[in-house]
N, C-alpha and C positions, 0 to 999 in steps of 0.2 A: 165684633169690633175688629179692624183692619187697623194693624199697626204697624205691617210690617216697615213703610218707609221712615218708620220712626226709629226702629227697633235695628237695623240692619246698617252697621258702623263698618268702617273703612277694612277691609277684607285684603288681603295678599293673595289668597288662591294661592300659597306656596305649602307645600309639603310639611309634615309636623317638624320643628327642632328650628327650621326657616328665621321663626318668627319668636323675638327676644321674649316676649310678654308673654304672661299665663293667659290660656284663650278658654272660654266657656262658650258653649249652647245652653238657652234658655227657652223655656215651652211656658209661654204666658197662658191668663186662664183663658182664655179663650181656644187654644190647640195651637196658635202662631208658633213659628220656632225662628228663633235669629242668634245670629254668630255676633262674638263679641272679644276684639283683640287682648283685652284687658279688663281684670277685676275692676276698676276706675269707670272704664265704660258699661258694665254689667250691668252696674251698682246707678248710676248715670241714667239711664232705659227705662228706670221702672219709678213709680210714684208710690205704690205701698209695698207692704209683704206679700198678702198674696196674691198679687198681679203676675208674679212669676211662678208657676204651679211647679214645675219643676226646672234645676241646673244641672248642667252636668259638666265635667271638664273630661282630659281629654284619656284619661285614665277609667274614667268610666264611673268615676262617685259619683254621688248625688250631691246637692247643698240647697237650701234654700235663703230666702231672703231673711234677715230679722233687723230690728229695731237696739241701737248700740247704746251706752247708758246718756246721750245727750237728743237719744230719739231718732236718732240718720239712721237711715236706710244702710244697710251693710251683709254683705257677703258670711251667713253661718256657717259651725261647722261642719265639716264631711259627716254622711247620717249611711254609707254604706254605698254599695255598690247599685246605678240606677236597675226598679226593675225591666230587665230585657222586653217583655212581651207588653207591658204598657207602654216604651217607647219604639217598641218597632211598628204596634198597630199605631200610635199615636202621627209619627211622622208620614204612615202612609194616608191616613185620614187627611194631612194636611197636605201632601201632596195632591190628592185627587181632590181636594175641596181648592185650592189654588194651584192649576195646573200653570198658569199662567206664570208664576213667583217662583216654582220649584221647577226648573225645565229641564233639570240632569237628571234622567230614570235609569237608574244600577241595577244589578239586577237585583233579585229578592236577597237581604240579608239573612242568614242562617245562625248566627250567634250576635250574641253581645259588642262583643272584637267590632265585627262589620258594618254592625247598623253606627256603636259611635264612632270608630275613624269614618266611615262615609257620610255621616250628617258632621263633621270638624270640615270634611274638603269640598263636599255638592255647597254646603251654605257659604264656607268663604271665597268659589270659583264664582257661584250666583251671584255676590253680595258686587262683583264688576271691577275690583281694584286690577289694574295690570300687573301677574306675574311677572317674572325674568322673562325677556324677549326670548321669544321662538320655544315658550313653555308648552304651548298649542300647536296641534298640526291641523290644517285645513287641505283634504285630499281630494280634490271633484276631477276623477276620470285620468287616475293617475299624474295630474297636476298639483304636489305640494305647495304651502303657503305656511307662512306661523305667526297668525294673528295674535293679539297681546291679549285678547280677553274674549267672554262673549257675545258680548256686545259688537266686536266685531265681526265676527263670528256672521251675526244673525244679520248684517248688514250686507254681507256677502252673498250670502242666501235667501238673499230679499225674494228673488223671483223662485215662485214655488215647482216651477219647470225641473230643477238643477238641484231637490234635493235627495231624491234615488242614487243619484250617480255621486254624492259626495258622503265621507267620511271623516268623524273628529275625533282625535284625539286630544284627552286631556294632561295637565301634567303630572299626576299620577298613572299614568298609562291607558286609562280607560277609555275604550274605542265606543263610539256611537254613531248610529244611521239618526239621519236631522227626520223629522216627520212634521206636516203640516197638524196642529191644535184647534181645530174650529167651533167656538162656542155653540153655533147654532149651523144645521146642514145646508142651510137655505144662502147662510154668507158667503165671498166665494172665498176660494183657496188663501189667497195673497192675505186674507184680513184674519187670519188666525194665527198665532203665536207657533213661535219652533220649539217642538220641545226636541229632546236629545237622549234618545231610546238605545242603553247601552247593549252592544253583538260582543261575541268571543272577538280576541284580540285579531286573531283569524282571519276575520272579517265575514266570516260563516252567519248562518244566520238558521245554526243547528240549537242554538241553545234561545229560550224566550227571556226576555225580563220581568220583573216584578209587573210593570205598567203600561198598558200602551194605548197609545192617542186613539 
């Protein structure tokens, strides 16, 4: 079941504290993961209880969904801290099963901390809402640019010639080499998706990431 353009509500791509509302991540049953600005919208996404397999908000609790005494769907209590190793292998199953949805690759998370602020900032920079102007750096060959989001981003680097020589930066700092995604080897270049394979800030290319195209 593919729900993420159901599931995936108006995103800021800004930095934690940015943004007025309590913000959740939710992993429906199926492994989808979608960012959500507000308890309101959370709670809004989902049709039963356990459609949403697990939540998490940005401190790193768990909660699920439950049934309030007039039967609505509504946001339970905290049940503890999510566990680390079923959401870190959980997000990267969802990454490599939609390479195409999840196109920011960080590098491999090593604690708790990492894997949820990085699944709080990849889903709300992916989710496409424009940041603060010039939140993004767009660098091809020593030419900066500061696209609003990335969607532009990928419009820029439409032509698959030009993405060796360019570098992105996100607004959390996170530098990335663009790489061609190609469903099938036989398609050419241009018909595959950009994903965004994060390097040391450096711009080295000593350290690997969790995933690559």
């Amino acid at each position: 079941m593919n729900t993420t353009s159901r599931r995936i509500h108006d995103a800021s791509g800004l930095p934690a504290g940015t943004v007025a509302s309590r913000e959740f991540v939710a992993v429906d049953d199926s492994g989808e993961f979608s960012y959500h600005r507000s308890q309101q919208d959370l709670v809004a996404a989902f049709e039963y209880v356990g459609e949403a397999a697990c939540i998490i908000d940005r401190s790193g609790s768990a909660f699920r969904l439950v049934l309030d005494a007039n039967r609505h769907l509504t946001l339970g209590p905290a049940l503890g801290p999510v566990e680390f190793h079923w959401l870190r292998h959980a997000w990267l199953d969802a990454q490599n099963a939609h390479p195409e949805g999840h196109r920011l690759r960080r590098f491999y998370p090593v604690t708790r901390d990492e894997v949820v602020s990085g699944l709080f900032e990849t889903l709300a920079l992916e989710g496409g809402t424009a940041p603060v102007e010039g939140a993004w750096s767009l660098d091809i060959e020593g030419f900066a640019s500061f696209p609003s989001n990335i969607q532009e981003i990928d419009r820029r680097l439409a032509r698959g010639d030009r993405l060796e020589r360019a570098r992105v930066k996100d607004p959390f700092g996170h530098v990335y080499r663009p790489a061609r995604h190609r469903k099938h080897r036989y398609l050419p270049a241009a018909a595959g998706s950009i994903l965004y394979i994060e390097i040391p800030a450096s711009g080295s290319l000593g350290s690997v990431p969790h995933a690559l195209p």
